[in-house]
N, C-alpha and C positions, 0 to 999 in steps of 0.2 A: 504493500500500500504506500509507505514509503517510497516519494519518488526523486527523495534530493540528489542522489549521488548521479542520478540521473541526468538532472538541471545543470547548464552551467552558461558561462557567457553571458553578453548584452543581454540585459532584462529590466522590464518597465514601460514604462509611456513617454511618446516624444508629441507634445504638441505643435501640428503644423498647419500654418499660416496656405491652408494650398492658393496657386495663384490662379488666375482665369488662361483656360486654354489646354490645362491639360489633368488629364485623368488622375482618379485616383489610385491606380496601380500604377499611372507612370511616376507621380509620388515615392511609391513605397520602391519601385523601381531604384529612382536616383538616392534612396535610402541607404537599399541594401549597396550601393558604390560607395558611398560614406563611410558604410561601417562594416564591410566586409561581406564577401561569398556566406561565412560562416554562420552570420546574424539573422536569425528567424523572424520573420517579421510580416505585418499584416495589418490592414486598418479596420474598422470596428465600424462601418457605414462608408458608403460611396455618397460623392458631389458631385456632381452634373461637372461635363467639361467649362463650361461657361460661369460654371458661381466658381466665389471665393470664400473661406474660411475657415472654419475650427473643421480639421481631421485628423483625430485621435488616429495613432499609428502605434501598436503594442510591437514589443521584443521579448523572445524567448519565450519565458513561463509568462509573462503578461497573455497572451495569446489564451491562456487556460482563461482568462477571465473576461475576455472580449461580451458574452454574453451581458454580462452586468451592464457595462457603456452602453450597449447599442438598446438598452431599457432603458437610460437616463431621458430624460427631457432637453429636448433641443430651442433652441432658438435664433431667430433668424431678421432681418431688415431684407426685404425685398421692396423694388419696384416694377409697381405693376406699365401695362401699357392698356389703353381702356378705348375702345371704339375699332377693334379689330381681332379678329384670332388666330394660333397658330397649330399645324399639324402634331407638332411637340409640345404645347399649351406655354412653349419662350421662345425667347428671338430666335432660336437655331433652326426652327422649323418653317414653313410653309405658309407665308402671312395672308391673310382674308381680309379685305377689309371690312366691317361690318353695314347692315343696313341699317343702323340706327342717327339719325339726323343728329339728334344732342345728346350730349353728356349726362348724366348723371349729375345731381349737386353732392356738396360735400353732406349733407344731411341724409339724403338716402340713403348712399353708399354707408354711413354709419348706421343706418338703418337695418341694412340688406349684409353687413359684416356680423350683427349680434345672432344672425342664424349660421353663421360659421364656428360657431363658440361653444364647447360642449364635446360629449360624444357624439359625432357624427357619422354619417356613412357616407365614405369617398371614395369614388368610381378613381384608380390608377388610372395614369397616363399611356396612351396606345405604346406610347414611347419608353417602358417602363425596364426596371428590371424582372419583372412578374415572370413566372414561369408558367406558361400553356400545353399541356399536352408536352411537358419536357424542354418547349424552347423558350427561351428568353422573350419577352412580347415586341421588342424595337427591333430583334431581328426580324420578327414576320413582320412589322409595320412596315419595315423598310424594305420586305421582298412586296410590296403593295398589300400584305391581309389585314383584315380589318377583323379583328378578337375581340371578342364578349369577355370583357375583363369581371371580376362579379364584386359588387360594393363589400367595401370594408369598413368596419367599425377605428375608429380612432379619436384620438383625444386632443383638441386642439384647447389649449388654455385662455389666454390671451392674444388679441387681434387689437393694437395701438395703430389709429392714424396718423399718421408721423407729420405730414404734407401733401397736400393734392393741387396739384398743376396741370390740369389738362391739357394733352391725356395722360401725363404722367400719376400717380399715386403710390408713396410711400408708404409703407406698416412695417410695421415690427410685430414678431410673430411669435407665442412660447407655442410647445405640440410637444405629443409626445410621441412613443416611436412607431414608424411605419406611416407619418401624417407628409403625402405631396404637398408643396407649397405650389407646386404648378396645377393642380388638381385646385388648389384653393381658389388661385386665381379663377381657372377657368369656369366654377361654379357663381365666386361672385360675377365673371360677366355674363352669365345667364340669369343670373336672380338681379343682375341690373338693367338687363335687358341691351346691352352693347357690345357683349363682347371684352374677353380681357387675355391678356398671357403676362408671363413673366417676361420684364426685361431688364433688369438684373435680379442676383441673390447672392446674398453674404451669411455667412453661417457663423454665428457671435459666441455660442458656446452649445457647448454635452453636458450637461450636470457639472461639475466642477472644475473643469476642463473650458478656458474662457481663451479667447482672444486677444486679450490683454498680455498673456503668456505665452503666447502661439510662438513657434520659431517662424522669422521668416523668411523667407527664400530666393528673395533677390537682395542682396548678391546672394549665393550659395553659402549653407552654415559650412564650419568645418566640424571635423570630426570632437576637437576641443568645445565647440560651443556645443553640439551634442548630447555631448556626455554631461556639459555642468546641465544645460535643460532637462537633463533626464526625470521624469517623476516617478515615483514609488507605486506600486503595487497596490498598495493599500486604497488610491484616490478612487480606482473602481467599488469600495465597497462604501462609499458613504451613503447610499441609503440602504444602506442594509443595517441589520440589527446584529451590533458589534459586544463581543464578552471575554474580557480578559481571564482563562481558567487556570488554576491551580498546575504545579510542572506536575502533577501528579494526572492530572488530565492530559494534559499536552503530551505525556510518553502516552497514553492509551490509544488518543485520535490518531499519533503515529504512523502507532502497529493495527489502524483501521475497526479501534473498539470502540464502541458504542461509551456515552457517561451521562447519567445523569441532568436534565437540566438543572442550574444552580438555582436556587432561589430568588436571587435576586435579579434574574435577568429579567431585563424591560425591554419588552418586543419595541422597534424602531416602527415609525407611522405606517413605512411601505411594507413592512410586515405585520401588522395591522390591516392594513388593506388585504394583504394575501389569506391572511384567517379567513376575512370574512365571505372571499371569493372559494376559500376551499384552496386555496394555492398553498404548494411547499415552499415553508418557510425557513429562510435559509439564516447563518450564523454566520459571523466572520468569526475566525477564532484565532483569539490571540493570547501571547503570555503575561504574566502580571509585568513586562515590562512594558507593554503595551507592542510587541514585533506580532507579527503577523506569522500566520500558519499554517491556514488553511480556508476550508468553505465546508459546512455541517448544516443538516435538515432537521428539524426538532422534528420530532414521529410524535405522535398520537397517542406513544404508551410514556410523551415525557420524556424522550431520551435524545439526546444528540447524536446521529450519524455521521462521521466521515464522509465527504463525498472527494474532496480536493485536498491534499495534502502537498506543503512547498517545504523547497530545504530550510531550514531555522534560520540562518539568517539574511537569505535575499532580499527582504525588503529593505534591512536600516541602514 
């Protein structure tokens, strides 16, 4: 169960600033140049070639924990474009221009945004990464098919009017994971009745993970600024419900044994959530020095399982 002697190398989170124009594996690409053949590595969400900003890129044993980030809440500044639409619902695609004579005021459109707000159900982009019958949907959109993508539920928080310049309009955007911001757009210009796509996006933070900290990438980092950027293992677990155990614990979960819940553990809000959905609820586990160790399920009968066990001391 133990899988330290196993781990070794570049390990953690590198926050990156991506720039407009190119992918996010060409990213993780000029990554792995920086820090070697040897560095495992991989990002936690993809960004359209076109937007700019926050993508989380995990090393080594970070990689075990990528699930957590791509759960975090996102947020974003887009601008829209309003009186026309596109194939890809942003500039990249195929522009239309609409049959609508006038704009929208800045009143309705705040109108027509508070039914964006909520759990809603959003139809993905033709343009998507959705998988249909095995393929990717942008490749068939792009061999000319037109796929019945089938609405999905998601959680859009907050929708900020930032600026409206017709046709331009500004928002800032929180959502949580799996929510299109081009899927947004294109709904508001149908409940506007004009038409809308994306014509830029910036991507401001992941849950903890901000912008303000981004590395970024013109000029090119070195491999020295890197390594000091590097963030700890741990920033993946803060919404999770964290408990420093006894070293008498910490050899148990080890050797993949079950212990006791403590008494005093206090479930964290978004484990709270997960009780009441029925969801496994998970543990960060750490030693009374507060280092990190692993990732545990509290079971039903009260007990803590092992699920994720790291070498003792990767994170500090």
């Amino acid at each position: 169960m133990d899988k330290s002697k196993a781990e070794s190398g570049i390990t953690g989170w590198f926050i990156c600033d991506k720039p407009e124009g190119i992918t996010s594996r060409d990213l993780v690409n000029q990554l792995q140049k920086l820090l070697g053949k040897s560095a495992k590595l991989g990002h936690t969400g993809t960004l359209d070639p076109f937007a700019t900003g926050v993508l989380v890129l995990g090393a080594g044993s970070a990689l075990r924990l990528t699930e957590y980030v791509q759960e975090m809440s996102k947020s974003y500044t887009a601008q829209l474009y309003l009186g026309a639409t596109s194939s890809t619902d942003d500039r990249e695609g195929e522009i239309s221009t609409s049959e609508a004579k006038i704009l929208p005021d800045r009143q309705m459109l705040e109108v027509q945004l508070q039914k964006l707000i909520g759990w809603i159900e959003q139809i993905p982009p033709q343009f998507s990464a959705i998988r249909v019958a095995g393929k990717r949907a942008h490749h068939l959109a792009r061999q000319g098919e037109t796929v019945a993508l089938a609405p999905r539920l998601v959680r859009v928080d907050h929708i900020n009017l930032l600026a409206y310049n017709p046709p331009f309009l500004d928002l800032q955007i929180d959502c949580g994971k799996g929510t299109y911001i081009r899927s947004l757009a294109r709904d508001l210009g149908q409940l506007a009745g004009c038409g809308a796509y994306v014509q830029q996006l910036r991507r401001t933070g992941i849950g903890p993970f901000t912008e303000k900290e981004a590395i970024r990438w013109f000029p090119e980092p070195t491999r020295e600024i890197l390594e000091k950027e590097r963030k700890p293992l741990r920033m993946a677990l803060t919404n999770m419900t964290q408990y420093r155990f006894n070293q008498s614990d910490i050899k148990k979960i080890r050797f993949g044994q079950r212990v006791v819940k403590p008494r005093d553990l206090t479930l964290s809000e978004s484990s709270q959530n997960s009780l009441e959905k029925n969801e496994k609820i998970k543990i960060a586990i750490m030693d009374e020095n507060g280092c990190f160790h692993g990732i545990g399920s509290l079971g039903e009968d009260q007990q803590i399982y092992p699920e994720k066990v790291f070498p003792a001391n990767i994170d500090n």
